[in-house]
LUMVOMAR-307585 format. One line per 2 residues: number of its first residue (from 0); their letters; for each residue x, y, z of C-alpha. Coordinates in Angstrom, 1 decimal, m for minus. Example, Ala and Ser with C-alpha at 12.3 -4.5 7.8 and 13.67 -1.06 7.14 Angstrom:
! residues 2
0 = AS = 12.3:m4.5:7.8 | 13.7:m1.1:7.1
! end
This chain:
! residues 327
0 = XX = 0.0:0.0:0.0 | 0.7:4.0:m0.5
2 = XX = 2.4:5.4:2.5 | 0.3:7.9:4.6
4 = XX = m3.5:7.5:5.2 | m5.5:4.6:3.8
6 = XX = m7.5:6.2:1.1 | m11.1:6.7:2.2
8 = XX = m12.5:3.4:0.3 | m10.5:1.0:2.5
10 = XX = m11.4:3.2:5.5 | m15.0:2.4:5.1
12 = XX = m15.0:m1.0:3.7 | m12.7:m2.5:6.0
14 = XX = m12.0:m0.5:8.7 | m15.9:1.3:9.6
16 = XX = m17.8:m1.5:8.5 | m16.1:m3.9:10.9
18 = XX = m17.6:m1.3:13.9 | m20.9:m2.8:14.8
20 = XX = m21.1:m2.3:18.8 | m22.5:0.5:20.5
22 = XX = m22.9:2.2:23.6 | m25.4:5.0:25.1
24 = XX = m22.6:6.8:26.7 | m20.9:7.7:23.2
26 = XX = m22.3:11.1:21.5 | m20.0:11.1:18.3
28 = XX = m18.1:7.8:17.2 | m15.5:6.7:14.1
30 = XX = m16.3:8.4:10.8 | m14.7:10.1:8.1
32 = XX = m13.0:13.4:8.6 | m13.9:12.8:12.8
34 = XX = m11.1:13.6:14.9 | m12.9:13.0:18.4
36 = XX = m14.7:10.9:20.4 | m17.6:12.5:22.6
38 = XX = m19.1:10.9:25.7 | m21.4:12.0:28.2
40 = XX = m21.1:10.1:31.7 | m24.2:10.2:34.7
42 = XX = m23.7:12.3:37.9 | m21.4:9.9:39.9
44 = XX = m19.1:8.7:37.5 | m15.8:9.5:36.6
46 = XX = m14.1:8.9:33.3 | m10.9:6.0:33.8
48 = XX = m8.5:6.1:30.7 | m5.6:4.0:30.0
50 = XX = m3.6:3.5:27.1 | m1.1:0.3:25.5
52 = XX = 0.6:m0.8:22.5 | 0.8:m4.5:20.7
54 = XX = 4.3:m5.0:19.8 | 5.9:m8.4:20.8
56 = XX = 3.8:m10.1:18.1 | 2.5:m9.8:14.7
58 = XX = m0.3:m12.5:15.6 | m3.9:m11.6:16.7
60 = XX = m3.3:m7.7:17.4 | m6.5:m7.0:16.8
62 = XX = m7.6:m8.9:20.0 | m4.7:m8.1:22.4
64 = XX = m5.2:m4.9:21.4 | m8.9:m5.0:23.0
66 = XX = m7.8:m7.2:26.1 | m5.1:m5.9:27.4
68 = XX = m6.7:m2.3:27.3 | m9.4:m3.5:29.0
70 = XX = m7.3:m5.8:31.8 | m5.9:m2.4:32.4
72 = XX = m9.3:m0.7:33.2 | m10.3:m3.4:35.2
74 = XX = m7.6:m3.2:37.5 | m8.5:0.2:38.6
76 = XX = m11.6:m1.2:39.3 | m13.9:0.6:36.2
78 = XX = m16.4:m0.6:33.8 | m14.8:m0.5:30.0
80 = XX = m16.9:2.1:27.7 | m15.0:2.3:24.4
82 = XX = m11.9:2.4:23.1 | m9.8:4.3:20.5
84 = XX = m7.3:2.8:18.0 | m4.0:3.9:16.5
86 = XX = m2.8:1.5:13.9 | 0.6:2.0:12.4
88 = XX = 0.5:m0.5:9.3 | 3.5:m2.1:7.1
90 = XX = 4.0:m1.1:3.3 | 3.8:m4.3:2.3
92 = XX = 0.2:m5.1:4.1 | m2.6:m6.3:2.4
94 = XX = m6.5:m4.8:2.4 | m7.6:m8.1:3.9
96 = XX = m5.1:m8.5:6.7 | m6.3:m5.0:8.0
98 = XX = m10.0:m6.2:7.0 | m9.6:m9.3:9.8
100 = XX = m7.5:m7.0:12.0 | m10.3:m5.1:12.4
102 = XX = m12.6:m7.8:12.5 | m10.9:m9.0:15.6
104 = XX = m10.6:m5.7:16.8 | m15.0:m5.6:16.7
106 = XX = m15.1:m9.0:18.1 | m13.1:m8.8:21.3
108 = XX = m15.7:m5.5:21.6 | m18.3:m6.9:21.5
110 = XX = m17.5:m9.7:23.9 | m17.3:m6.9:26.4
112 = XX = m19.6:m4.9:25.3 | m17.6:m1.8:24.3
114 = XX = m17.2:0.6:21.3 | m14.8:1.7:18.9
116 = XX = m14.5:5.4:19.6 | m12.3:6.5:16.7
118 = XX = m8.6:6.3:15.5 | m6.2:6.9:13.5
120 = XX = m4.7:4.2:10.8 | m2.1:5.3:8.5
122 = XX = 0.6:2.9:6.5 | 4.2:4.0:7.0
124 = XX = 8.2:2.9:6.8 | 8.8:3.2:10.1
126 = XX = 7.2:m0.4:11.0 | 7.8:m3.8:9.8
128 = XX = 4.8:m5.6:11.4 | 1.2:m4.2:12.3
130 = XX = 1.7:m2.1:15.4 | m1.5:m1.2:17.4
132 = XX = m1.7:1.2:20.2 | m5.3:1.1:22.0
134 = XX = m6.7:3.8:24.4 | m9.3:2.6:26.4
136 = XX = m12.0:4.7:28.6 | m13.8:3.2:31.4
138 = XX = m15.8:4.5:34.0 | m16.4:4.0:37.5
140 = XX = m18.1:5.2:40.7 | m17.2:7.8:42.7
142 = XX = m15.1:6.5:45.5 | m15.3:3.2:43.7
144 = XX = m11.4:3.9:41.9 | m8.8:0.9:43.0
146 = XX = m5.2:2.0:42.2 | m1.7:0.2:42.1
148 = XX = m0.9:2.2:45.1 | m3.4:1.0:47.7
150 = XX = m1.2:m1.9:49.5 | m1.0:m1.6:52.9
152 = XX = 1.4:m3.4:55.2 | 0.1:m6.6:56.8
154 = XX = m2.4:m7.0:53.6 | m2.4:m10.6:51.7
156 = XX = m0.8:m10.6:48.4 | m2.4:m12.6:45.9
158 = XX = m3.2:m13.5:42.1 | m5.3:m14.9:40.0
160 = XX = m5.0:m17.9:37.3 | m1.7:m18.9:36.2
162 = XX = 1.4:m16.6:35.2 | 2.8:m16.6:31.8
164 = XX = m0.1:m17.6:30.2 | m0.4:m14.4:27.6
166 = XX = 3.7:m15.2:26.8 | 2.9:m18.7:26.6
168 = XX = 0.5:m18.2:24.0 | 2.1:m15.8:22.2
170 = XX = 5.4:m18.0:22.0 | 3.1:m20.8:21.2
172 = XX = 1.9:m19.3:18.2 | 4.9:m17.6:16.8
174 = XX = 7.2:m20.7:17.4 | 4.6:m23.1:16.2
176 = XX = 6.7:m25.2:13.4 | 9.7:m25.3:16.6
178 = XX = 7.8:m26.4:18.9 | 6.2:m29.4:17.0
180 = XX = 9.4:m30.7:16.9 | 10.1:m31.2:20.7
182 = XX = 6.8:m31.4:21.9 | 3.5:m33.4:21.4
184 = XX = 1.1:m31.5:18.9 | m1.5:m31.4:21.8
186 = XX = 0.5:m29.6:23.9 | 1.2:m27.1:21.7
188 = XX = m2.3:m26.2:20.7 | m3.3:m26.4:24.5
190 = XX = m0.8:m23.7:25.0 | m1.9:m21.7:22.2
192 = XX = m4.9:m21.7:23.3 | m4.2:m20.0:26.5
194 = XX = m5.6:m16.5:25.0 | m8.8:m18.0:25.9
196 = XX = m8.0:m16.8:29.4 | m6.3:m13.1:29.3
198 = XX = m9.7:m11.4:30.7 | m9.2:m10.2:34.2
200 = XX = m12.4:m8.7:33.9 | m14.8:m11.0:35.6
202 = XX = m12.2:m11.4:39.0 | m11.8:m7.2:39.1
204 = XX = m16.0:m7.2:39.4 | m15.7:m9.6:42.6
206 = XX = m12.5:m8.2:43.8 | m14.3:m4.8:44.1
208 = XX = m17.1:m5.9:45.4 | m15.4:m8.0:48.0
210 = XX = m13.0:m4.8:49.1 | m9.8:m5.1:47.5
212 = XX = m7.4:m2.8:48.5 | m5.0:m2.4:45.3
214 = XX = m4.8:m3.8:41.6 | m2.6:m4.6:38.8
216 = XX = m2.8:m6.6:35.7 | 0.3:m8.6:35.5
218 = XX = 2.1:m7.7:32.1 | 5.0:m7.0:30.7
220 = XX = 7.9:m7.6:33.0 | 5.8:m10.7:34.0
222 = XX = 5.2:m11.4:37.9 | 8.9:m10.0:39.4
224 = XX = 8.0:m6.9:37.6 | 4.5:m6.5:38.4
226 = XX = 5.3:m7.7:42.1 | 7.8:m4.2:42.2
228 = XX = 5.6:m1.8:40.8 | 2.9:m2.8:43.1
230 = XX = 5.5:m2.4:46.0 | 7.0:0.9:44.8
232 = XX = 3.8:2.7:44.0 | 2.4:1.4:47.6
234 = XX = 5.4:2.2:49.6 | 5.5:m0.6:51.0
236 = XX = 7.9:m4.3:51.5 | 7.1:m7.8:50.8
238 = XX = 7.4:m11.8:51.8 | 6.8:m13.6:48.5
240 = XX = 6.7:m17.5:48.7 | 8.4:m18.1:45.3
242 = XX = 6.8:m21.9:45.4 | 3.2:m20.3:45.6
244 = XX = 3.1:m18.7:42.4 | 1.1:m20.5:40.1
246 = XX = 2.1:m21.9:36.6 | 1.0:m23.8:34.1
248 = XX = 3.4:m27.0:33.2 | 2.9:m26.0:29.5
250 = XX = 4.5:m22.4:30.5 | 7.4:m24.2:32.5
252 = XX = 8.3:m26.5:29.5 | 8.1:m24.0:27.2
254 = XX = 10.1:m21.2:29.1 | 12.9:m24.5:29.9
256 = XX = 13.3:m25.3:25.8 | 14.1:m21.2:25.4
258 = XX = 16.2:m20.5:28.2 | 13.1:m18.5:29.7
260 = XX = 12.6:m17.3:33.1 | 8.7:m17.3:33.5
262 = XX = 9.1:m15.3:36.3 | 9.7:m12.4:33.8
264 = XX = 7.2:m13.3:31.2 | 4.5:m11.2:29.9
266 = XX = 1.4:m12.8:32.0 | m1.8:m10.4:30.8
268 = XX = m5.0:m13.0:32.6 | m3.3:m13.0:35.9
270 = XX = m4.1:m10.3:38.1 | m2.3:m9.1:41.2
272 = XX = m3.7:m8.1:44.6 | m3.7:m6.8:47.5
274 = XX = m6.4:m7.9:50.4 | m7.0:m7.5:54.0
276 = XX = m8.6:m11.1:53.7 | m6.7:m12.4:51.2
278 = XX = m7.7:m16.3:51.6 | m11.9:m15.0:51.8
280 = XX = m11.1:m13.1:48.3 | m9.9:m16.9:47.3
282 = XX = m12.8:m18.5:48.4 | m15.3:m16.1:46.5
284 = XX = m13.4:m16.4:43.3 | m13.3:m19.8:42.9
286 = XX = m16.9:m20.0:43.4 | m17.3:m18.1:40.5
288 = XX = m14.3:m20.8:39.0 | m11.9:m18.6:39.4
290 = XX = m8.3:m20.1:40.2 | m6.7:m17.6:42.7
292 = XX = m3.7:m18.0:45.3 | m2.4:m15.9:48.4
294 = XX = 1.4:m16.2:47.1 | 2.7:m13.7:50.1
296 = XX = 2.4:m10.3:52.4 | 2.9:m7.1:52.4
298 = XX = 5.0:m5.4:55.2 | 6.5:m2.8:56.5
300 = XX = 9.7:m1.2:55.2 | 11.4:m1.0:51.8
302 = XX = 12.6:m5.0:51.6 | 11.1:m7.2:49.1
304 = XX = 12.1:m10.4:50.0 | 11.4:m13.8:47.8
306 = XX = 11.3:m16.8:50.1 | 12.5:m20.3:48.4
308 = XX = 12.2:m22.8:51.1 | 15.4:m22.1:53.0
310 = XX = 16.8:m20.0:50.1 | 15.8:m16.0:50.4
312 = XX = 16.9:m13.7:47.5 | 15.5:m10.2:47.2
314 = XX = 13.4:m8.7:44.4 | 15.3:m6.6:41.6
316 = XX = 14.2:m3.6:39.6 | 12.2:m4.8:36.4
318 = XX = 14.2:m6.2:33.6 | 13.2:m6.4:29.8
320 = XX = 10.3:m8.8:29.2 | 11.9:m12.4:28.5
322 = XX = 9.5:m12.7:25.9 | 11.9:m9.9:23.7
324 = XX = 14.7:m12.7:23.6 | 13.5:m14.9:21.2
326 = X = 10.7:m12.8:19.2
! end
């Protein structure tokens, strides 16, 4: 394609068309020559916003794109509304790759009931693979916003599912033809199949409802990485028990053939917590079949200490995600 804008023809064909969700908050949505979004919020609410790019894979951007923007909403605790898209396309793309781009895009929106608000999509040189960047809007009620920052000392630490499991996938899928080699096809397809689980949606409704004290979608930088910024924006220390942190053997396996620690893998479906009564949160999230586990404390004072058995090690400043050394 032409460097610059897509020409108005693909813009409604493939890109408008795709937009089929709505919602009653939004006063003026995507269309030609629109530069803004408007929305109009009841007496109460407050707007949440949050904003993320797609760039460790060229596979199914159009959903991740969706996901992770709303994981991010959820962990603070608000109600997605709509999102806005920025997609930065390759020369060599075709009309049909952004056609099912967006078609994923509409898809994952209408799973949680949000709408496109507008965007921007333009072809250019400066990118070798589809890059998406997604601002989301959410709202919440007022007095009802859960931060990163809300730990407090003595609280239960906790998370939800299994870490790894958006890396996993990802790897999965990019290394297919590798992977068949060493492992049995089953288990690759199960671990491709992990996207089915990157919502943190439905365990951020019960958290909040239950009291949780702090949020924060485990992401890039994996669980070490979440664990610090959780620690650094509460002011606060921690006891991890390193064997507590839950992983899927697929993840293991997969992070053993590459030389991977999972500990630093990109883990989007896993949600990080913070809880006065950490093992009750546990309770009311698995009757709802929720897989959650109280993996340590928070304390007082700046150490963050990772417990190994007998072994202790402290936490380090995040590192590059592990997922950047083989994709």
């Amino acid at each position: 394609m032409n460097t610059g804008k897509i020409s108005e023809t693909i813009l409604k064909r493939s890109i408008l068309k795709q937009i089929r969700t709505t919602r009653e908050e939004v006063l003026l949505g995507p269309g030609v020559g629109e530069d803004c979004a408007a929305l109009k919020l009841k007496p109460g609410e407050i707007f949440v916003m949050s904003t993320d790019p797609i760039t460790g894979t060229g596979k199914d951007v159009g959903m991740l794109a969706v996901q992770v923007t709303v994981n991010d909403l959820a962990s603070s605790g608000a109600e997605p509304v709509g999102i806005m898209v920025t997609a930065l396309l390759p020369e060599e793309i075709q009309e049909e790759e952004i056609r099912q781009m967006m078609a994923q895009v509409e898809e994952a929106c209408a799973r949680f009931q949000i709408q496109v608000l507008g965007g921007h999509t333009e072809v250019t040189r400066a990118v070798n693979q589809p890059i998406l960047c997604a601002t989301g809007v959410g709202k919440v009620r007022e007095g009802g916003l859960v931060t990163t920052a809300g730990a407090r000392p003595g609280q239960d630490i906790l998370v939800t599912k299994w870490l790894g499991i958006e890396g996993t996938s990802i790897i999965a899928k990019e290394r297919k033809e590798e992977l068949l080699k060493r492992f049995p096809q089953a288990f690759v397809e199960s671990a491709m199949a992990f996207d089915a689980w990157l919502s943190v949606l439905p365990e951020s409704r019960i958290a909040v409802e239950q009291g949780v004290s702090a949020m924060h979608d485990v992401t890039e930088g994996g669980i070490y990485g979440a664990l610090w910024e959780l620690a650094q924006a509460s002011g606060i220390g921690l006891e991890i028990d390193l064997q507590a942190i839950p992983f899927r053997q697929e993840t293991i396996e997969i992070c053993e053939y590459f030389g991977l620690n999972p500990y630093g893998l990109i883990s989007s479906g896993s949600m990080l917590m913070a809880a006065d009564r950490g093992h009750d949160l546990v309770r009311e999230l698995k009757k709802a079949g929720i897989l959650a586990t109280v993996i340590g404390k928070a304390v007082k004072g700046p150490a963050r200490r990772i417990l190994n058995g007998g072994e202790e090690a402290f936490l380090e400043r995040p590192k590059p995600d592990e997922l950047y050394k083989i994709l």
